[in-house]
N, C-alpha and C positions, 0 to 999 in steps of 0.2 A: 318302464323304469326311468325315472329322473338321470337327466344326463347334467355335468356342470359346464359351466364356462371357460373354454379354454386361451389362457392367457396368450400366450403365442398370436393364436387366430385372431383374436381379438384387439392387438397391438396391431398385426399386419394390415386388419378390415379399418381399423383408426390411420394408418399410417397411408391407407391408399385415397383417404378424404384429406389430406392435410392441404391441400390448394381448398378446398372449400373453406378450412380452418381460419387461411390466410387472410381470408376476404373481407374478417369485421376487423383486421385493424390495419390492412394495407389498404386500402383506400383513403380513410382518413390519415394514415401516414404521408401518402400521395398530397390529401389536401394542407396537408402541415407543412410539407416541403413549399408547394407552392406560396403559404400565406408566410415563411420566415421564419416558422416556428422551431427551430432548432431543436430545443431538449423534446419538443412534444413529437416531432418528427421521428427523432430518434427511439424515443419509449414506443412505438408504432412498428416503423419497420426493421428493427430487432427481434420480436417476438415473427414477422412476418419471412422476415430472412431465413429464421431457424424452421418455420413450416415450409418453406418451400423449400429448402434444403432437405427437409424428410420426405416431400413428394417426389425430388429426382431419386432420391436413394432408394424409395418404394419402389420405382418404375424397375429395379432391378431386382423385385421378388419375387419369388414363384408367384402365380395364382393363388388368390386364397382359398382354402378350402368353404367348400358348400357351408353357410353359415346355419348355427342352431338359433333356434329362437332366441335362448337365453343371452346369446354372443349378439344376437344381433340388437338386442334391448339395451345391454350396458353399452355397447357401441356409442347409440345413440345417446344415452346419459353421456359418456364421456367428449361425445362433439358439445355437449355445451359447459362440460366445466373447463373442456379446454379454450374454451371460447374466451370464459370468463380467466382465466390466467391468463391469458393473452392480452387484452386489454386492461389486467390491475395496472403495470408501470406508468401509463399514460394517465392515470388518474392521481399517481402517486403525484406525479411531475407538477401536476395541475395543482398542488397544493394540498394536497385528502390524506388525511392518516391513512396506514397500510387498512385497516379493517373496513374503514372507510371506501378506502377503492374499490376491493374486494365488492362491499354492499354495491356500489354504481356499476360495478362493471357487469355483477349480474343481473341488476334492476333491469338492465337493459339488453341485455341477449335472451332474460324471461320476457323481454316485451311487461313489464309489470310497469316501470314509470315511477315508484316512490323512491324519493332522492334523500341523499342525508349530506348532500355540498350546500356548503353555507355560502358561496360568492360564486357560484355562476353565472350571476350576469354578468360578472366581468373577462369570464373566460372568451378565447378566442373563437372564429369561425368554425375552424376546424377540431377545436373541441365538443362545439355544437354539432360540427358534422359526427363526430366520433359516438355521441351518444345515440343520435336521430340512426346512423345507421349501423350499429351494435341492436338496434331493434329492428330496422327494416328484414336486417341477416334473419334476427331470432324471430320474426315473423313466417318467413316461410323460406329463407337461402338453406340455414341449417335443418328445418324440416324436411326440405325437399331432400338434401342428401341425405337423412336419414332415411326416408320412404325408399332413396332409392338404394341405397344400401341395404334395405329389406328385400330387393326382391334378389338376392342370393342365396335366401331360405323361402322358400316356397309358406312355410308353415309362418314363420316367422311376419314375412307379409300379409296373411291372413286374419293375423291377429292385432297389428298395429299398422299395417297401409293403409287397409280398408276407412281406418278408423282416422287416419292423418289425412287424409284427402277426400273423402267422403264416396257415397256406394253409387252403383250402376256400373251400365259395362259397356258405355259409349264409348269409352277408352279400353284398348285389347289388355292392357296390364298395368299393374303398379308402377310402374318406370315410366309409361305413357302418362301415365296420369300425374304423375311428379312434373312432369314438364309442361303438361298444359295449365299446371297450378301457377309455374314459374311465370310462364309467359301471359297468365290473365293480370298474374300480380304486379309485373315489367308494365305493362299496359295500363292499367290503372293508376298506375306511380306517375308515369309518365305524364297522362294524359292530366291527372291531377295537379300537376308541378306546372304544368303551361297555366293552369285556370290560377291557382295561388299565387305567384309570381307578384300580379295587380292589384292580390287581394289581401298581401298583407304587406308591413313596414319595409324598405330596405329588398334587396336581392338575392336575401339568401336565407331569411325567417319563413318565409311561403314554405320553399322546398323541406328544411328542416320538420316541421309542422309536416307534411306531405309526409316523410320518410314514418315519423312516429306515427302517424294517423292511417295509414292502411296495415299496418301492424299491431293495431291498437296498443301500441305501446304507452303512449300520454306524457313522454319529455319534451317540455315547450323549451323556445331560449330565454321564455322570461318566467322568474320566480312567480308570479301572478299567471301564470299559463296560460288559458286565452283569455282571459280578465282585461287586460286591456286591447285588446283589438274589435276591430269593428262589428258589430253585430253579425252581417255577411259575413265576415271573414269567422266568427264561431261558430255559425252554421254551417258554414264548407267544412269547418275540421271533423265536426260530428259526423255529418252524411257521409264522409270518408270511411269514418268509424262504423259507422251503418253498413256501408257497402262490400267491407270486408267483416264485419258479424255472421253474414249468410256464406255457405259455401263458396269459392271461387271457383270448383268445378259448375257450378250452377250459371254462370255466364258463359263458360264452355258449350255445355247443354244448349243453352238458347241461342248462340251464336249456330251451331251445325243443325237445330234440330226446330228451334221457331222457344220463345218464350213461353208458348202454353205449355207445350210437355217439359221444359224444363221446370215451371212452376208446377208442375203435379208429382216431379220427384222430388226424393229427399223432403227436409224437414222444414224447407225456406218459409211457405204459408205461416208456419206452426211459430218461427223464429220471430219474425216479423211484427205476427199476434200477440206473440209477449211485447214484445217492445212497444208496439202501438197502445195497448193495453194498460200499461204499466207505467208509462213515462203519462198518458190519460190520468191515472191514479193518480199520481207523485205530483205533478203539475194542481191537480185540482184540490188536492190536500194543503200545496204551499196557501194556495189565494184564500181556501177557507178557513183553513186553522190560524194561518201566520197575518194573514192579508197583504199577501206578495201584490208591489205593484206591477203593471206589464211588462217592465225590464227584468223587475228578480222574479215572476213567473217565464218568462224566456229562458234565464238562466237557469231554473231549477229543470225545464224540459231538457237543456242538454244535457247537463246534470245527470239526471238520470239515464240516458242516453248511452252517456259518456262512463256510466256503473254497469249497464248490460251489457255492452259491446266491452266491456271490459279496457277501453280505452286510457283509462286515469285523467284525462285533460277536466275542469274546472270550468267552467263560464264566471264563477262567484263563487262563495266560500260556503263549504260542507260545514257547516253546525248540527251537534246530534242532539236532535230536540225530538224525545221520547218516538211514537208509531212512528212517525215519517221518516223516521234515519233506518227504521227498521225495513221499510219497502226498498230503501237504498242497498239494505246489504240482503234481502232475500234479491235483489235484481244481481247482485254480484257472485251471487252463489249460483244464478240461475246462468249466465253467462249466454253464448251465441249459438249457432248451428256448430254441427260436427262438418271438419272441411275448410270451416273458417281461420282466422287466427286470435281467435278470442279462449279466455281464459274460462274457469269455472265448469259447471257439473254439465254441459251442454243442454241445448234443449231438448233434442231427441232422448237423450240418457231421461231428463226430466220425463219425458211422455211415458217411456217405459215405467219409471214406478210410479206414476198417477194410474198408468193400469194394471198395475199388479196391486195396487191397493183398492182399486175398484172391481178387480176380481175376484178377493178376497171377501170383500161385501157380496159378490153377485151366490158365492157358492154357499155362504150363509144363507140363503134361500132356495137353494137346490135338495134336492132329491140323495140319500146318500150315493146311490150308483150313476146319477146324472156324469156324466162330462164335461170339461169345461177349457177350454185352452187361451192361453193369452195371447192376444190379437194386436197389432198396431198398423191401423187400417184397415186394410182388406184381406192381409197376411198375417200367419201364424208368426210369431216373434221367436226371434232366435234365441235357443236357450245361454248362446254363448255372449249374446249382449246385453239379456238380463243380469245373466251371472254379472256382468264386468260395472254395469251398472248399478247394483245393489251394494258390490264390493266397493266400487269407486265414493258412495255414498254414504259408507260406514267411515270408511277409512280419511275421508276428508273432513265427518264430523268428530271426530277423535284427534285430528290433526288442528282444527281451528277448535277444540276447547282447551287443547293443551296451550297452543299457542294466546288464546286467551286470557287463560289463568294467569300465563307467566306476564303479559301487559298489568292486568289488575294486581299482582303479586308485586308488584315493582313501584304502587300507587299512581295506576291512571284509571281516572274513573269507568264503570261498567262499559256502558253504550259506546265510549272511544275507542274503548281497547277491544270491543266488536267486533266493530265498523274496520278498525287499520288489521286488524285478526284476516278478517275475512276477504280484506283488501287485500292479502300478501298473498295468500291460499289461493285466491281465484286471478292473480297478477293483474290487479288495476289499475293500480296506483294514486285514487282516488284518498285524501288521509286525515283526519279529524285533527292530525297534530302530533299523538302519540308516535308515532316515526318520524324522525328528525337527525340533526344533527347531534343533539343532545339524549339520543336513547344512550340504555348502557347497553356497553360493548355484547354482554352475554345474549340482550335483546335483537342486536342488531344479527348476531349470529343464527340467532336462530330465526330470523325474519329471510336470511339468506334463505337457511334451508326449504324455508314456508316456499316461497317464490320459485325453488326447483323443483320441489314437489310438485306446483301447481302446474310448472308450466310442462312439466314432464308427467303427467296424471298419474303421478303417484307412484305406480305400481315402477315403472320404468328406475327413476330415480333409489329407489328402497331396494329394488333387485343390485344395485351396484355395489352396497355395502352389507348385502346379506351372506354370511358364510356361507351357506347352503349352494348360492349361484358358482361358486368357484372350490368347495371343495366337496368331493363324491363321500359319499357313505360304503363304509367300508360292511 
């Protein structure tokens, strides 16, 4: 029997995360106070004041009840639209019409990176900080409390930890596993902000760069994104991007266990291979088709790079010039490891239906009573992540043709209105043009919803607005 979502539970399970809540816009509240910034200060910790005011008053609730799956699903949907109300005022302040904000304030808790602010270079540090870490949160701060907020439904975790943190059982549970995610990610920030600091302009564009780049989120501080800095310094931001494309449980793995067995779990090999693969392709298509010289064949490898790992950062400008804009968006469709914090269809999802449609050809040549089961590896495949995979794969291509249409409906040409389609759906933030400051409003709304979608894989985000989730059949 279908059970629904109950409101009550579901307010208390939201109200016992509000210090997590607080985190993407007290911070940068913190850095606005120190840099003078008054009204930006204030649009900050205002929203941060009133979450940690619900955290003491949480602290005086019963326990929450054992969470249903479905409670625990919209949970997680609503840590990130509160997220994104939390940071609109600060964007207002900055000068952004209200629809406007709204669009920035989620670009950037989805980790997506396409912007519609017409003068941000001249915004403050701490506006900078506000965006860079509105993504580093929506990278993995607000996943991880989501996973761990799953594991007070045993079922519930089963169905979405597994799947936010990636598999194995190096770690005794969901909750463990959330925190060794946290703490590879703390690590890698870190360790990243020391090496940038040198390697780009100024003392605080490195780190910014740093915060969006293991997020694969893609907000630089300059309109040009990494276009104008050093060749170095665009190659660190990508490798960034790279290195948080593969699980971050996968550095866990090889820290306790040696790097081989880490590399023979999970889908890293597989992730990789597309990426090497593919940015091979993309790269060797610019110099023969276009006759890229060695600087715009550099740039088109991060480029691509920077569309897999679902990054959005730029080396040079995305022009969509017939096949080759097209390996751009089957790359952002194809997105990173599962574990990672990269957008789009994953690549292990991808392997499953390369073998369910290669088992469909094997049984065309079978025996009627033969047998035949689908395999990834050496293991029978789970029916439960076929299922999610097939679904997930319908439902995002019915998501980026609608979301298509309505670009082309508005008069932007086919291939742009593709490209920023599939851009929004899979959070890259990579954009031909067609998203801007000048989209119309109803575009811009509905580019919102593309980018919660994406970054909520769909099913999460649609469960929160479905009658069904909240009200029982009588």
């Amino acid at each position: 029997m279908a059970v629904r979502a109950r409101p009550r539970t579901v307010f208390r399970a939201l109200g016992k995360h509000a210090p997590v809540l607080a985190l993407p816009v007290g911070v940068p509240g913190l850095g606005a106070v120190i840099e003078g910034e008054g009204a930006l200060a204030t649009a900050l910790l205002l929203p941060t004041a009133a979450l940690i005011a619900v955290a003491i008053w949480a602290r005086f609730w019963a326990v929450t009840e054992d969470l249903r799956r479905i409670e625990a699903v919209v949970t997680l949907a609503l840590i990130f639209v509160v997220s994104t109300l939390a940071a609109t005022p600060a964007f207002i302040v900055l000068g952004m019409p209200v629809l406007d904000a709204v669009f920035e304030a989620a670009s950037g808790i989805t980790t997506t990176g396409l912007s519609v602010a017409s003068n941000s270079d001249t915004w403050p540090v701490s506006a900078h900080l506000l965006r860079g870490w509105l993504q580093w949160c929506g990278g993995v701060v607000v996943a991880v409390a989501g996973v761990a907020l799953l594991m007070d439904s045993q079922s519930a975790a089963q169905v979405l930890g597994k799947e936010a943190v990636g598999r194995g059982d190096d770690f005794g549970s969901t909750r463990a596993k959330a925190r060794v995610v946290l703490t590879v990610y703390c690590a890698i920030t870190l360790i990243a902000m020391a090496i940038a600091i040198p390697l780009f302009p100024g003392w605080w564009e490195g780190p910014m760069i740093v915060l969006a780049a293991v997020s694969t989120g893609g907000f630089a501080p300059r309109g040009t994104s990494l276009a104008e800095y050093s060749l170095a310094a665009q190659g660190f931001a990508i490798f960034l991007c790279v290195a948080t494309a593969i699980s971050l449980l996968f550095y866990a793995v090889a820290w306790r266990r040696g790097p081989r067995i880490a590399w023979q779990r999970g889908t890293v090999p597989v992730t990789l291979a597309a990426l090497a693969s593919g940015a091979t392709l993309y790269t060797a298509a610019q110099i023969f088709w276009q006759d890229a010289t060695t600087r715009e064949a550099y740039a088109s490898l991060l480029n691509y790079l920077s569309a897999q790992t679902t990054a959005g950062f730029s080396a040079g400008p995305v022009t969509p010039v017939g096949p080759i804009t097209l390996i751009l968006v089957a790359a952002m469709l194809l997105g990173g490891d599962i574990g990672s914090t990269t957008g789009g269809l994953k690549t292990a999802r991808t392997m499953v239906l390369s073998r369910i449609v290669r088992l469909v050809f094997l049984r065309l040549r079978m025996p009627n009573r033969a047998l035949s089961h689908l395999r990834v590896g050496d293991k029978r495949a789970d029916d439960e992540a076929v299922l999610m995979a097939a679904a997930l794969l319908s439902i995002y291509l019915v998501a980026a043709l609608i979301l298509w249409g309505a670009f082309y409906a508005d008069g932007h040409p086919v291939l742009p209105a593709l490209f920023d389609a599939v851009s929004a759906l899979s959070c890259v933030g990579l954009s031909t043009g067609v998203i801007g400051p000048d989209l119309a409003p109803h575009l811009k709304t509905m580019t919102i919803l593309a980018m919660f979608l994406g970054r909520l894989e769909f099913f999460v985000f649609i469960a929160l607005f479905l009658p069904s989730t909240w009200l029982s059949r009588r």
